[in-house]
C-alpha positions in Angstrom: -51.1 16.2 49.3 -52.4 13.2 50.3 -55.9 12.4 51.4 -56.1 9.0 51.9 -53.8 6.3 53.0 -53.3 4.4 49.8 -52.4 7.6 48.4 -49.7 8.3 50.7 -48.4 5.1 50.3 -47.8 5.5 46.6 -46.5 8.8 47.2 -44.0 8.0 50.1 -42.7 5.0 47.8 -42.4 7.3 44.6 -40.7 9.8 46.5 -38.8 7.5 47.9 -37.6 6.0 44.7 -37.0 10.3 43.9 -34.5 10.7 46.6 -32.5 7.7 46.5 -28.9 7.2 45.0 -29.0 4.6 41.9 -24.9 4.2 42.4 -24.4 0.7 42.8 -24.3 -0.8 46.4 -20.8 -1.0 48.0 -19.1 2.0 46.2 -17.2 4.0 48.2 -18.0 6.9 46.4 -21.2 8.4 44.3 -20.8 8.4 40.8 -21.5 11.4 38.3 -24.8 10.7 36.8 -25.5 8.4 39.5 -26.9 11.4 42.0 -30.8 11.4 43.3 -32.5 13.6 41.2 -34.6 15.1 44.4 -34.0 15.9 48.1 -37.0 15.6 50.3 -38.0 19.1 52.0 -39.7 17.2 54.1 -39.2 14.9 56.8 -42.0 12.3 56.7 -45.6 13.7 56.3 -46.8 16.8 57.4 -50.1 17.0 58.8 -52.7 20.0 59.9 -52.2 20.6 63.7 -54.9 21.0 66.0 -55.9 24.4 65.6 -56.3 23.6 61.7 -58.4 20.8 62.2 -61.0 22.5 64.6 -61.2 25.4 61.7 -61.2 23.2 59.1 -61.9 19.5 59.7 -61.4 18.4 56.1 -58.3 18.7 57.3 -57.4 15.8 59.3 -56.5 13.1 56.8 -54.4 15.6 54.7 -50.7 14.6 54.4 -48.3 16.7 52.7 -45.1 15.7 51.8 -42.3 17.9 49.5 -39.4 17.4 47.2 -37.5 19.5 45.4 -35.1 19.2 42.1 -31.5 18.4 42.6 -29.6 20.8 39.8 -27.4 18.5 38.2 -24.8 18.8 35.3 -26.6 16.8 32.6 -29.0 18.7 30.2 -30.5 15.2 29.0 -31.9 14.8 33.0 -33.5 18.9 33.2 -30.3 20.3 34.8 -28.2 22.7 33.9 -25.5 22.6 31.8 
C-alpha cells in the first residue's frame, strides 16, 4: 500500500523491475534462470471505491498494488528444488 504518490512510483518501478524477464532482448525463447521472479496479481493500482471513501476517507489516496512469487527450479533464488 501506497499512500502517497512518490511512494507509488517507487513501488510501480520496483515491481515492475519484479515482473520482468532478464532474458536478453531478441531471443526467441526464455531462458532457464532467466524467468521473472513475480507475476503481478494486480493490474495497475487498486484504489478504495466510493462507498469506502465516504466510510473511511483516509482512504482516498491509498493504492494497493500485489505480486506474488513465481516457484522456480533454483534453490539459490527461494524456489523449489
Amino acid at each position: 500500500m501506497a499512500y502517497q504518490s512518490l511512494e507509488d512510483r517507487i513501488v510501480k518501478t520496483t515491481f515492475a523491475a519484479a515482473t520482468a524477464s532478464r532474458t536478453p532482448a531478441g531471443l526467441p525463447v526464455e531462458l532457464p534462470g532467466y524467468e521473472p521472479e513475480f507475476i503481478a496479481i494486480t493490474r495497475g493500482a487498486e484504489r478504495a471505491d466510493a462507498d469506502e471513501i465516504e466510510r473511511n476517507p483516509r482512504s482516498a489516496p491509498v493504492r494497493l498494488r500485489a505480486l506474488a512469487r513465481v516457484a522456480s527450479g533454483n534453490p539459490g533464488r527461494g524456489g523449489k528444488s
